[in-house]
ROROSE-670936 format. One record per residue: residue in one letter; x, y, z of N, C-alpha, C in turn. Coordinates in steps of 0.1 Angstrom, whole numbers, plus 5000, padded with zeros to 4 digits. Layout:
REM ROROSE-670936
NODE,type,n_px,n_py,n_pz,ca_px,ca_py,ca_pz,c_px,c_py,c_pz
NODE,A,X,Y,Z,X,Y,Z,X,Y,Z
...
//
This chain:
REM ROROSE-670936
NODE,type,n_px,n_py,n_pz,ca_px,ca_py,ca_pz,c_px,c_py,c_pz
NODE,X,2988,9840,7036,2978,9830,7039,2984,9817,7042
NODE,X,2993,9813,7035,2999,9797,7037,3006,9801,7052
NODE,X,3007,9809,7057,3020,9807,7069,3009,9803,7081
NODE,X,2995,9811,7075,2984,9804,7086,2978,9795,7087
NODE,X,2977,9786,7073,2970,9777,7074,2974,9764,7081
NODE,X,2990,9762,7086,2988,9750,7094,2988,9750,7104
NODE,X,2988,9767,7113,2981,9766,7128,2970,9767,7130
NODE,X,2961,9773,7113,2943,9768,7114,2940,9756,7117
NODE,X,2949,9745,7114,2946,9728,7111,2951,9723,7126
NODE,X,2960,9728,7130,2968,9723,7140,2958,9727,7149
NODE,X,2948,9741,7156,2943,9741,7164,2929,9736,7160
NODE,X,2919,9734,7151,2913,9727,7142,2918,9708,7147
NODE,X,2923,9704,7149,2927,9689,7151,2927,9688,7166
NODE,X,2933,9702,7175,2933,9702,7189,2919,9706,7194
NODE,X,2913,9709,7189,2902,9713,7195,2890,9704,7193
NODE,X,2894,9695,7183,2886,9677,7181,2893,9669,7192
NODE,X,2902,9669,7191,2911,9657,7197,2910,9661,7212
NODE,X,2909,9668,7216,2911,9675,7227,2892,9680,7236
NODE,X,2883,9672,7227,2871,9679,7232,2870,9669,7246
NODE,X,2863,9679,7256,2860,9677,7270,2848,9661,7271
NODE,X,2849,9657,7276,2839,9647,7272,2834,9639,7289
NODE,X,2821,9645,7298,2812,9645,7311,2803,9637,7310
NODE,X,2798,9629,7323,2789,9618,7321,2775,9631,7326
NODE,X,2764,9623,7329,2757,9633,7332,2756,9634,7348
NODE,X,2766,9625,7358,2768,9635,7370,2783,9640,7369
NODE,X,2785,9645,7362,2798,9654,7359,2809,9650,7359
NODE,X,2811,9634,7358,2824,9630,7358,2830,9629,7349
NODE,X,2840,9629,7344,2848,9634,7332,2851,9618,7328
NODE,X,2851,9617,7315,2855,9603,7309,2864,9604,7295
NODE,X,2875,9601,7291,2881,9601,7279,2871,9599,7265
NODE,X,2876,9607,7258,2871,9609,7243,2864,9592,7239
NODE,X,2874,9584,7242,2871,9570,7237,2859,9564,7244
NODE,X,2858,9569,7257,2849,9558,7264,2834,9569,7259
NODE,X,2835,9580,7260,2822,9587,7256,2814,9586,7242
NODE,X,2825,9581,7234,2819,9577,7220,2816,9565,7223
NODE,X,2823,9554,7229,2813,9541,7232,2802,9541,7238
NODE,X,2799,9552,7246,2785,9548,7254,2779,9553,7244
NODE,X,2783,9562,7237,2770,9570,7228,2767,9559,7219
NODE,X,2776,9555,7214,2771,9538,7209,2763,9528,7211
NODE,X,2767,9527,7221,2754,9517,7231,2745,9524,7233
NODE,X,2745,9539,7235,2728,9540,7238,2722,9540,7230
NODE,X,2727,9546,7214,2719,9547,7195,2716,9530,7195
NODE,X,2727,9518,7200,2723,9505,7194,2712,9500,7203
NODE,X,2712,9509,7214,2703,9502,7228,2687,9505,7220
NODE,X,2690,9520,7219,2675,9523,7216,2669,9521,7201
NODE,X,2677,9518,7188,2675,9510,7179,2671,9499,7186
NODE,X,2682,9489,7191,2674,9474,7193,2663,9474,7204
NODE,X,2660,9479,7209,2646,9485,7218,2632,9489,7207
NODE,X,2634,9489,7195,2629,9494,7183,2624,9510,7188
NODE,X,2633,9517,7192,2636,9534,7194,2643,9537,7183
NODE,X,2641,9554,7183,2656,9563,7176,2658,9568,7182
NODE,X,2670,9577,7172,2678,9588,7171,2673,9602,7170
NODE,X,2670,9609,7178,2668,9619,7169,2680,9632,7173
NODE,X,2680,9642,7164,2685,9653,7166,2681,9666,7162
NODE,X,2688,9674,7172,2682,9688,7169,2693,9699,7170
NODE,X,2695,9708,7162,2705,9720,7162,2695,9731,7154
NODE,X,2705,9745,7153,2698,9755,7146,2710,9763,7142
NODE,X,2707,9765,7129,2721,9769,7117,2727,9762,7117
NODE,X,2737,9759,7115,2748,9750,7111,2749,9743,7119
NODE,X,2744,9737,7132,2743,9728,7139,2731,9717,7136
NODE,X,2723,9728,7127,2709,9720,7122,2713,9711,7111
NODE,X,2725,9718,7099,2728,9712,7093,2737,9702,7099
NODE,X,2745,9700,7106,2751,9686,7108,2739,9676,7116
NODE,X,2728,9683,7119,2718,9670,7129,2712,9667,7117
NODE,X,2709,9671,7108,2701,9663,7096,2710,9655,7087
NODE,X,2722,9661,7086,2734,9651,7080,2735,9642,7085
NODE,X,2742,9645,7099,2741,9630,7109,2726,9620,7111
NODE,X,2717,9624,7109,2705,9617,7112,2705,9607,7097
NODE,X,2705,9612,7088,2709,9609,7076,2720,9596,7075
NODE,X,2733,9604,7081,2736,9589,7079,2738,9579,7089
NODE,X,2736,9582,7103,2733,9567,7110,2720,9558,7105
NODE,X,2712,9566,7098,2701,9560,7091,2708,9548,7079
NODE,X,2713,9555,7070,2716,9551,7055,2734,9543,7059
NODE,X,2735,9548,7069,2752,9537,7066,2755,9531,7078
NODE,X,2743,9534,7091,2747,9531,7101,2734,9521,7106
NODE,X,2725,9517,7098,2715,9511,7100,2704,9511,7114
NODE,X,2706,9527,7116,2699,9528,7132,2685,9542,7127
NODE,X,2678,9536,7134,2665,9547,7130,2666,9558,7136
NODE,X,2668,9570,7130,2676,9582,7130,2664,9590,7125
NODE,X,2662,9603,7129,2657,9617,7128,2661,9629,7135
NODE,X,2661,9637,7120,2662,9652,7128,2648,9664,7125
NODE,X,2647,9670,7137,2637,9676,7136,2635,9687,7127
NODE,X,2641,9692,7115,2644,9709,7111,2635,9706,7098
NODE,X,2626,9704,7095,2616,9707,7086,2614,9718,7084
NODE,X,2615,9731,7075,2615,9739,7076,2597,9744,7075
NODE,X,2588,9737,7070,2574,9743,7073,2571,9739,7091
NODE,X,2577,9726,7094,2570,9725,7110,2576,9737,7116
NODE,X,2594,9740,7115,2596,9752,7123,2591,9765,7118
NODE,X,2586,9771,7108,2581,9780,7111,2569,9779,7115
NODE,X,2559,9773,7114,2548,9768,7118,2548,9769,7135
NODE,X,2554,9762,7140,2558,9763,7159,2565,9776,7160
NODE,X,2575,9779,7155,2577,9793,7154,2566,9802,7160
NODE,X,2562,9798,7149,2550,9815,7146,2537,9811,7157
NODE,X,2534,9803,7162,2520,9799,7166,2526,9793,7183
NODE,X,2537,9787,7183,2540,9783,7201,2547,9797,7203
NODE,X,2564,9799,7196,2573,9806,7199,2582,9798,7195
NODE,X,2594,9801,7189,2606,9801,7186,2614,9786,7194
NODE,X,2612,9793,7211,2616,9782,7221,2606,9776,7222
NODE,X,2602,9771,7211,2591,9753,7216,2597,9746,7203
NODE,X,2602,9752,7193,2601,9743,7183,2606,9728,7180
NODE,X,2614,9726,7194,2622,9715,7190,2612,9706,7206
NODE,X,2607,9712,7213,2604,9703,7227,2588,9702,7221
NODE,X,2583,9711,7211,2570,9708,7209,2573,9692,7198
NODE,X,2581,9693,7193,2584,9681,7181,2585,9669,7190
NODE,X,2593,9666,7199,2600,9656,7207,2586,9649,7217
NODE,X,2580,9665,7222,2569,9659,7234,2557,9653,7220
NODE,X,2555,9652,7212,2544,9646,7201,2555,9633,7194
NODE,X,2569,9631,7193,2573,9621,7188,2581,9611,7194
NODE,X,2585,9621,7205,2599,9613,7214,2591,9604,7227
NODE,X,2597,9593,7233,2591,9578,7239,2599,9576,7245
NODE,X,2599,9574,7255,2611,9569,7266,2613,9555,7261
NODE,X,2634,9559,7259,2645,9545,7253,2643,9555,7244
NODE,X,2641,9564,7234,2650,9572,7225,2659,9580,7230
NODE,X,2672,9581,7219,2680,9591,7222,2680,9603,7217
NODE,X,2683,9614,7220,2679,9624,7217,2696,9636,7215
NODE,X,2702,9635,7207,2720,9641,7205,2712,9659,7200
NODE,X,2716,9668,7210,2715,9679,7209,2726,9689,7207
NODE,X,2727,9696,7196,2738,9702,7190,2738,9713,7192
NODE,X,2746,9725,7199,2747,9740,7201,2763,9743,7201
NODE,X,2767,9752,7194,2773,9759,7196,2781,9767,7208
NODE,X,2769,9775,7211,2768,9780,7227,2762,9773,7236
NODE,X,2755,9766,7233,2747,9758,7244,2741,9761,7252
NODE,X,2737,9773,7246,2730,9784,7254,2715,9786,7247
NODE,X,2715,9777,7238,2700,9781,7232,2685,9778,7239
NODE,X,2679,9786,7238,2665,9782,7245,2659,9769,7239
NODE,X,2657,9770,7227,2651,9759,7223,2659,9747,7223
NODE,X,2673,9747,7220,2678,9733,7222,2672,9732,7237
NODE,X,2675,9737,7249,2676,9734,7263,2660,9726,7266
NODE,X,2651,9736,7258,2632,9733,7260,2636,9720,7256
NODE,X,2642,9715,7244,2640,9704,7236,2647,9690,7246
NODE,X,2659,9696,7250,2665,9685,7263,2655,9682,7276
NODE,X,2649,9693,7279,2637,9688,7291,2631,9684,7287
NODE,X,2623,9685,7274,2609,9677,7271,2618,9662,7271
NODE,X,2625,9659,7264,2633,9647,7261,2636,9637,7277
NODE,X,2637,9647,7281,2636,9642,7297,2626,9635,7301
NODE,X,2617,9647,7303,2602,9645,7307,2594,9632,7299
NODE,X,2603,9627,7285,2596,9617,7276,2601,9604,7281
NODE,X,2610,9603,7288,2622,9592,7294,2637,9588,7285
NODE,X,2637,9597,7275,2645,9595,7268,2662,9599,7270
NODE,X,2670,9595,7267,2685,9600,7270,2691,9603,7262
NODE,X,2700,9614,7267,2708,9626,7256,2721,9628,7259
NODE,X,2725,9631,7247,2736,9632,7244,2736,9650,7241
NODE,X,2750,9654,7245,2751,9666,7245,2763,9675,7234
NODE,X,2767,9681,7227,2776,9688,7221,2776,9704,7221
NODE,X,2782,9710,7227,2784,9726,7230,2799,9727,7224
NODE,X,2800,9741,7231,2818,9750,7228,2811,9761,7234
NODE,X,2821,9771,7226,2823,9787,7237,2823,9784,7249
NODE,X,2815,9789,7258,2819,9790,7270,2818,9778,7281
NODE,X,2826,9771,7291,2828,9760,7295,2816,9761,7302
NODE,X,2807,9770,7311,2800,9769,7317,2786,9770,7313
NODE,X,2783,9767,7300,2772,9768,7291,2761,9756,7295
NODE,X,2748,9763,7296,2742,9748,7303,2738,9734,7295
NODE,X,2739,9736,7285,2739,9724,7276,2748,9715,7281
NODE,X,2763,9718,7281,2771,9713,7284,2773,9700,7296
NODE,X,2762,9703,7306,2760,9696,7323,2743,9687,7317
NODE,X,2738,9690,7305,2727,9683,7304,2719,9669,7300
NODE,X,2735,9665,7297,2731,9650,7288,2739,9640,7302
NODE,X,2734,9627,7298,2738,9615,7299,2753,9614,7295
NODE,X,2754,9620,7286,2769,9622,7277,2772,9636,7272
NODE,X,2784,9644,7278,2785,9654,7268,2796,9659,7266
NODE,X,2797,9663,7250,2806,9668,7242,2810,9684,7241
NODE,X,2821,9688,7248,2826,9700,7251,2836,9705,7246
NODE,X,2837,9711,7231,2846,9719,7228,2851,9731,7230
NODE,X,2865,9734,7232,2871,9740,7239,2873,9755,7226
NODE,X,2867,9759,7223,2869,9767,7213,2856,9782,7214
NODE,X,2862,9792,7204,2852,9798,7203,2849,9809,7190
NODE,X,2853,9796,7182,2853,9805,7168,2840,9790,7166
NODE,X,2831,9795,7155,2819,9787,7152,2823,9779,7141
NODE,X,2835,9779,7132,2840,9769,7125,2844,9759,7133
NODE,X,2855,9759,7139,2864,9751,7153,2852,9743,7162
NODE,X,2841,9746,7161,2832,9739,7170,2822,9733,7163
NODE,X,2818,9739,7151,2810,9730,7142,2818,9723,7136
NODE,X,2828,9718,7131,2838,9710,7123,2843,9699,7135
NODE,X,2843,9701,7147,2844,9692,7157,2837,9683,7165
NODE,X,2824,9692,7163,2814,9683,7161,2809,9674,7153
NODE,X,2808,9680,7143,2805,9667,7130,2819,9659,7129
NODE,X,2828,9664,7130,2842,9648,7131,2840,9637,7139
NODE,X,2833,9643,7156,2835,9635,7167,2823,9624,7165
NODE,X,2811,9629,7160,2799,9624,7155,2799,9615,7142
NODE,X,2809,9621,7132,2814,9609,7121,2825,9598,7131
NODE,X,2830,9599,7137,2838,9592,7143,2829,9582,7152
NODE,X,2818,9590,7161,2810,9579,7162,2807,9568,7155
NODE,X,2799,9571,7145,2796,9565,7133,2804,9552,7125
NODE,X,2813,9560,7123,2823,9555,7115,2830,9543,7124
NODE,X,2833,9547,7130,2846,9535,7140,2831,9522,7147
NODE,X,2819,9529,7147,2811,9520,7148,2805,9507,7138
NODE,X,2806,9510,7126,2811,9508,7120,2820,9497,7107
NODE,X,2827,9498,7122,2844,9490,7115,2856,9496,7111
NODE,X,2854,9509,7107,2872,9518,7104,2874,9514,7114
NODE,X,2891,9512,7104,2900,9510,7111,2914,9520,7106
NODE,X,2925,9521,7118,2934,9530,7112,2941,9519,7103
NODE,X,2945,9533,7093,2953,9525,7076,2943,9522,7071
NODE,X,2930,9520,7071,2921,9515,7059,2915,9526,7050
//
């Protein structure tokens, strides 16, 4: 077990440090400048008196409620994630599965919110419903995928976050880093503190 654990960490660090990072006409921008815009657009649409919101499913849902949580509580920006668990089954069972997050957005989202959509595969129906309604609201998004490079999430945001991976630890753990790092370096961390 120990002889694996430091090429778990080693590719675990490469596959954060190393995430793809696309404007939304496909031009490629360094890790650094894509966490700054994402910045400016959460402080744009806070100081606009907009939010945040977010949306994932499984463990993507848990880091959008975590994250929403703390740009709210440490990052002083008005932050929501949609995973209530009576609304989703509720839209579940009564729209379909794929509305639950575009039926939430088209009743709360306002053009100048931002809208950070979390998948895995980036292949989900309802994250994708949830990005067009977000669209159609005037709002701008932010993107986070993995697995496969050609996944449509990936080409959907204003900003998006492409891990190069395809184990669902390696991509959910890279996500929530790149997204604490948002946060965090926003902020004030600094290296050595």
């Amino acid at each position: 077990m120990r002889e694996r654990l430091g090429p778990y960490f080693e590719t675990l660090f490469k596959a954060t440090r190393e995430a793809e990072c696309t404007t939304g006409g496909g031009e490629n921008v360094s890790l650094d400048a894509a966490l700054g815009e994402v910045c400016e657009l959460c402080h744009g649409a806070h100081d606009g008196g907009n939010k945040v919101m977010f949306i994932g499913n499984g463990g993507s849902m848990g880091i959008a409620t975590h994250m929403a949580i703390d740009f709210s509580k440490n990052g002083g920006l008005r932050a929501t994630a949609f995973g209530d668990s009576a609304v989703l089954t509720c839209l579940g069972n009564d729209l379909g599965y794929e509305n639950v997050f575009s039926s939430q957005i088209g009743w709360h989202g306002r053009a100048g919110d931002v809208l950070i959509a979390v998948s895995s595969s980036g292949k989900s129906p309802n994250i994708l419903n949830g990005v067009q309604a977000a669209r159609s609201q005037g709002c701008k998004v932010v993107t986070f995928s993995g697995f496969q490079q050609d996944n449509p999430l990936r080409k959907a945001g204003d900003v998006n976050f492409y891990v190069r991976a395809t184990e669902y630890g390696f991509v959910e753990v890279a996500h929530q880093a790149i997204l604490h790092a948002i946060l965090d370096i926003d902020m004030g961390w600094k290296s050595g503190h």
